[in-house]
C-alpha positions as CSV (number, residue, x, y, z in Angstrom):
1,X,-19.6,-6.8,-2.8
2,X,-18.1,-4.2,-5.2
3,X,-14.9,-4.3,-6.1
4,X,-12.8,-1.6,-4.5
5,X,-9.2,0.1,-4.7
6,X,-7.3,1.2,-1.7
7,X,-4.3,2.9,-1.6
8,X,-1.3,2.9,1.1
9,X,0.6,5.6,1.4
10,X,2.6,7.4,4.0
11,X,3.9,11.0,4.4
12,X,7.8,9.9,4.2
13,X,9.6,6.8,3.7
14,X,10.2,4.4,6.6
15,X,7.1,3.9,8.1
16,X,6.8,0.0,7.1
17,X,4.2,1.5,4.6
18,X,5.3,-1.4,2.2
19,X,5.5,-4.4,4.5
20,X,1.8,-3.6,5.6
21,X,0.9,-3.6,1.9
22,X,2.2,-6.9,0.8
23,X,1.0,-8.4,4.4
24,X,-2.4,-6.9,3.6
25,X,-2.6,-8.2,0.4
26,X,-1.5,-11.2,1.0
27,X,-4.5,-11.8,4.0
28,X,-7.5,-10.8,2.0
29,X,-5.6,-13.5,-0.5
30,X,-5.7,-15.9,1.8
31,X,-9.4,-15.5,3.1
32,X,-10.3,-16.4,-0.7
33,X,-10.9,-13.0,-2.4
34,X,-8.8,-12.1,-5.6
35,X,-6.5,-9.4,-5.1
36,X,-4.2,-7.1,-7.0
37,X,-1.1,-5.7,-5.7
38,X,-0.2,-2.5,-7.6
39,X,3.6,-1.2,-7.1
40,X,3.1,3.0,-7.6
41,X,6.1,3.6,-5.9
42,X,8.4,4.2,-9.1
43,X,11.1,6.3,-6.9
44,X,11.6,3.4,-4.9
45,X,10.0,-0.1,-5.8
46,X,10.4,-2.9,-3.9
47,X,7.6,-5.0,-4.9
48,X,9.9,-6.8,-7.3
49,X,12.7,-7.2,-4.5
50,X,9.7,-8.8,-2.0
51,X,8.2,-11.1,-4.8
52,X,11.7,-12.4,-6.0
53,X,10.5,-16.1,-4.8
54,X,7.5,-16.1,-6.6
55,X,8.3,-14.6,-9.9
56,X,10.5,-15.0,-13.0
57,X,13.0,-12.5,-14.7
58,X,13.2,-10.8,-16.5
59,X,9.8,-9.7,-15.8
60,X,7.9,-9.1,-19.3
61,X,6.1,-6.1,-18.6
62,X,6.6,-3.4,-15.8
63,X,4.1,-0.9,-14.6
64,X,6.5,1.8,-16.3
65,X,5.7,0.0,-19.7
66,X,2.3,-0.2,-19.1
67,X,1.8,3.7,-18.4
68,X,3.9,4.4,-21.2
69,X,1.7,2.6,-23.7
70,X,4.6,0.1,-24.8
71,X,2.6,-3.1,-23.4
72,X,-1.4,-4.1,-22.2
73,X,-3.0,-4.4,-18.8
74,X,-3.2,-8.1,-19.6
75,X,1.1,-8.6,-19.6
76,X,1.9,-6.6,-16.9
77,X,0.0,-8.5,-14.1
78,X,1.9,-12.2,-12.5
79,X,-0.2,-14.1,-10.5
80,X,1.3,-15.6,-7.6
81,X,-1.2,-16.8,-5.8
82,X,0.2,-20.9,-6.2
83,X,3.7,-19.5,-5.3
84,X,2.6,-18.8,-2.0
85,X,-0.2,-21.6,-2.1
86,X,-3.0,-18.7,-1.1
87,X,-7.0,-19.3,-1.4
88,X,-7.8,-16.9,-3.4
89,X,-5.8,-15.3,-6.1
90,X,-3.2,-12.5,-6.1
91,X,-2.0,-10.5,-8.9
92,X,0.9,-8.3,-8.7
93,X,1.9,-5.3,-11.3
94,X,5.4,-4.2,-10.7
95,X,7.6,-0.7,-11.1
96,X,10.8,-1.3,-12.4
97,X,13.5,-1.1,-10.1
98,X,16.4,-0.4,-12.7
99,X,18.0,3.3,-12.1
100,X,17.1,4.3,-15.6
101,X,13.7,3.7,-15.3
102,X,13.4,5.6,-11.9
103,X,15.4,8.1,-13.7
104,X,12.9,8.3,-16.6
105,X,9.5,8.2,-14.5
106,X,11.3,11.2,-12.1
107,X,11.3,13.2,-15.6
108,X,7.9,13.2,-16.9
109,X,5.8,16.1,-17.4
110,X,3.0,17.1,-15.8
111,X,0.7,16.0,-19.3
112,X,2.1,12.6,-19.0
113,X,0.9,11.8,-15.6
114,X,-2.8,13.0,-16.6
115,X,-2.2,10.1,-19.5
116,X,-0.7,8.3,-17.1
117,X,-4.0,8.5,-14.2
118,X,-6.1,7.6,-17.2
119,X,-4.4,4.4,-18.2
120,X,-4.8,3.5,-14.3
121,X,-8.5,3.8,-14.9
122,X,-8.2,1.3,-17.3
123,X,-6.5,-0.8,-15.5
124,X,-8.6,-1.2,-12.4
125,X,-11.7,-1.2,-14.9
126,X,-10.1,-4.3,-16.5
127,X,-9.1,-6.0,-12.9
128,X,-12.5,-5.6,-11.8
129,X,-14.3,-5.9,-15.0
130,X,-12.6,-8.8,-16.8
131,X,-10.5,-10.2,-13.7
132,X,-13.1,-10.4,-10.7
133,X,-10.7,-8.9,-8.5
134,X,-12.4,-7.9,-5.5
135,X,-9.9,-5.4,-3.9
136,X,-7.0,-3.5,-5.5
137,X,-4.1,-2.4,-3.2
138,X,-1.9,0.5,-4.1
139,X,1.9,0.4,-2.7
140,X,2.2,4.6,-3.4
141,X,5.0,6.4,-3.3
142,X,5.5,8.7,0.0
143,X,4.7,12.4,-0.2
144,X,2.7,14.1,-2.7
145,X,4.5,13.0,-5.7
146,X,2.3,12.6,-8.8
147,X,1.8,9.0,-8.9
148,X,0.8,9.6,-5.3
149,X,-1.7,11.4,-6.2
150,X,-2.7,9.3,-8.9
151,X,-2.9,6.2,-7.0
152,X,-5.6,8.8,-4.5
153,X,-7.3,9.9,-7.2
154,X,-7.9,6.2,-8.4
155,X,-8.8,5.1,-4.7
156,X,-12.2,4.6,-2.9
157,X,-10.3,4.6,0.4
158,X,-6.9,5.3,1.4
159,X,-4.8,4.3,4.7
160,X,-2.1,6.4,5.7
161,X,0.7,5.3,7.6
162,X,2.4,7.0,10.5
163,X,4.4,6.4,13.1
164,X,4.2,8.6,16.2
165,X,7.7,10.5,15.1
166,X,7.1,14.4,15.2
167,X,7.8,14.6,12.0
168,X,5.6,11.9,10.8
169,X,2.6,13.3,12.8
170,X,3.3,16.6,11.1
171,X,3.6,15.3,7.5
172,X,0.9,13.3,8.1
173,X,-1.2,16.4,8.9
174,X,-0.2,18.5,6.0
175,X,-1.0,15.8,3.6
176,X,-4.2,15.2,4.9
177,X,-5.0,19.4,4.9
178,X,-3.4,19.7,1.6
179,X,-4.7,16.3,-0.8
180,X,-6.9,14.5,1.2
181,X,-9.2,17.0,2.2
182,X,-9.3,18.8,-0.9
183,X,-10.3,16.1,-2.8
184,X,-12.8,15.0,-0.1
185,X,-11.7,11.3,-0.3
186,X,-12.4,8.8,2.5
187,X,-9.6,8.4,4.7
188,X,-8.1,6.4,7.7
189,X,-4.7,6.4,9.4
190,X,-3.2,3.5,10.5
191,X,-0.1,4.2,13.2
192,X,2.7,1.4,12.7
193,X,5.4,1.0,14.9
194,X,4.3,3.1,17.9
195,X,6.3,2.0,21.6
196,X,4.5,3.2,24.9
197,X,8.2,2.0,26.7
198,X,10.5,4.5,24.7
199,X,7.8,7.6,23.3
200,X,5.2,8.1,25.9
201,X,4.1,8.9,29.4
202,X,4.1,5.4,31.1
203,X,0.1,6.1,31.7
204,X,-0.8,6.2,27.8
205,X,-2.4,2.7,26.6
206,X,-2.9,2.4,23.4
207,X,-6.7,3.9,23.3
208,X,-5.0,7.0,24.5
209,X,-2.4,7.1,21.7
210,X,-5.6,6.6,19.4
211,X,-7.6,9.2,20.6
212,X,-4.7,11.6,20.9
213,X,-3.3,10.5,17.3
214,X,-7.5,11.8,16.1
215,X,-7.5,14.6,17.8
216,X,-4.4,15.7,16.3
217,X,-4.7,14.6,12.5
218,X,-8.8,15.0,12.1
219,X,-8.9,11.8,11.1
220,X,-10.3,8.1,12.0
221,X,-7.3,5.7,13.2
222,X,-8.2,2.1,12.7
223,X,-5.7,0.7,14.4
224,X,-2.2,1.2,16.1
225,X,0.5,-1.6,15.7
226,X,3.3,-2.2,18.1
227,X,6.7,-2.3,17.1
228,X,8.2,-5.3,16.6
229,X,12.0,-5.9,16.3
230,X,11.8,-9.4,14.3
231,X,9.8,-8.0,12.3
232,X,12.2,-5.1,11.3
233,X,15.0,-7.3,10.7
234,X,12.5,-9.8,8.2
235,X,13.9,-9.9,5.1
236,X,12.3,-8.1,2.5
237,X,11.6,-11.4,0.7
238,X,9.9,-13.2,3.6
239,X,5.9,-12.4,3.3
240,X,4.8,-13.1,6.5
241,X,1.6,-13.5,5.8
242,X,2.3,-17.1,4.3
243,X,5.4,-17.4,6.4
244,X,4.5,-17.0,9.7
245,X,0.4,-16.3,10.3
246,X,-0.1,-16.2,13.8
247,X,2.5,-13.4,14.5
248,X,1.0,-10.3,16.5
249,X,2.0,-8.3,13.4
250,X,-0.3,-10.6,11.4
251,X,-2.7,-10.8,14.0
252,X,-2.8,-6.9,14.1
253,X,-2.9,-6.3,10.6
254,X,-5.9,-8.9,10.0
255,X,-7.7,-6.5,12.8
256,X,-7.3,-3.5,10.4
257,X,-8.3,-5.5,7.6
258,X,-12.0,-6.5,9.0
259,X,-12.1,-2.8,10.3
260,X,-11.5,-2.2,6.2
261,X,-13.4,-4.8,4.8
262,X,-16.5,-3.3,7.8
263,X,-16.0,1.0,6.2
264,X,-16.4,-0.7,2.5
């Protein structure tokens, strides 16, 4: 199998485009293959605030520090793959949640994020080169912020998260017109959160929010998971994963996963 990088991304924040990250990360872990979970979120990182179980502070190299030439690829990647007793192994890289460093990433230029896409490069050449990781998994930051784009850019595939809000639908639409398309990358949306009860016609199953969720975006959906109010109130520490592995959340997300592991 060649090693591959996906990214996650979503066309605003709130989708649960984060908790499906770490949850699909954490499941190709677990069936044995070596992972790397990359934080690219730098507006709002939370990988930090998830991992806080499993790692150590002060952590000795960010993902900031990395881009910005102050440390190497090998310092800024933790494994944690005993933390949370997983087959195979999982490496995380982490943005730094401290306001100044959000601060400082919101202010570079336009020349430093080409650098910064570059040093990516190198760091997926040296996970999958000198790290056997099999798949790399980008947590990006929503909209079409630079690192956003870096992350697609550095992608084979990306997933996009929606939820069947308006104004989801319709950001994920322009983003697709506007990046994806452009740069003719391979693409599939994922909806998250979607409830027949509360948002549709009482005679819509879930093949007909699929099929009317494609027709509207262009695009493959490869898969549709429910919302689940225990799962919204998880704390952002709790990986459930590890935790709790025969949820329908899990359940669901280990679907997409063999429907991504199948398009590879």
């Amino acid at each position: 199998m060649k090693a591959k990088a996906i990214s996650i991304h979503s066309s605003r924040g709130g989708t649960g485009k984060t908790v499906i990250a770490v949850n699909l990360a954490a499941i190709l872990a677990n069936k044995g293959l070596n992972i790397a979970l990359l934080d690219l979120d730098f507006r709002a990182p939370s990988l930090a605030k998830v991992f806080s179980k499993g790692i150590k502070f002060p952590v000795r190299c960010w993902l900031n520090d990395f881009l910005n030439g102050k440390c190497s690829a090998e310092h800024v990647l933790l494994d944690i793959s005993k933390k949370y007793n997983l087959k195979g192994k999982l490496l995380i890289g982490l943005a730094n949640p401290d306001i100044e460093a959000i601060r400082n990433i919101m202010e570079k230029s336009r020349a430093w994020e080409v650098t910064a896409v570059k040093k990516l490069f190198s760091l997926l050449s040296s996970l999958f080169n000198d790290k056997n990781i099999d798949y790399c998994i980008f947590d990006t930051s929503p909209g079409i912020q630079y690192s956003s784009i870096n992350a697609v850019v550095s992608s084979d595939i990306s997933v996009i998260i929606t939820t069947l809000d308006s104004l989801d639908i319709e950001g994920t639409e322009n983003m697709l017109s506007d990046l994806y398309d452009a740069l003719a990358k391979r693409t599939f949306v994922l909806i998250n959160k979607f409830s027949p009860e509360t948002r549709l016609q009482s005679t819509e199953n879930q093949g007909d929010i699929v099929n009317r969720v494609e027709r509207a975006l262009k695009h493959t959906v490869i898969g549709a998971i429910p919302c689940y109010c225990d799962v919204l109130q998880t704390e952002r520490t709790s990986l459930l994963a590890v935790e709790k592995p025969s949820h329908p959340f899990i359940k669901n997300l280990e679907e997409v996963v063999g429907k991504i592991e199948h398009n590879i």
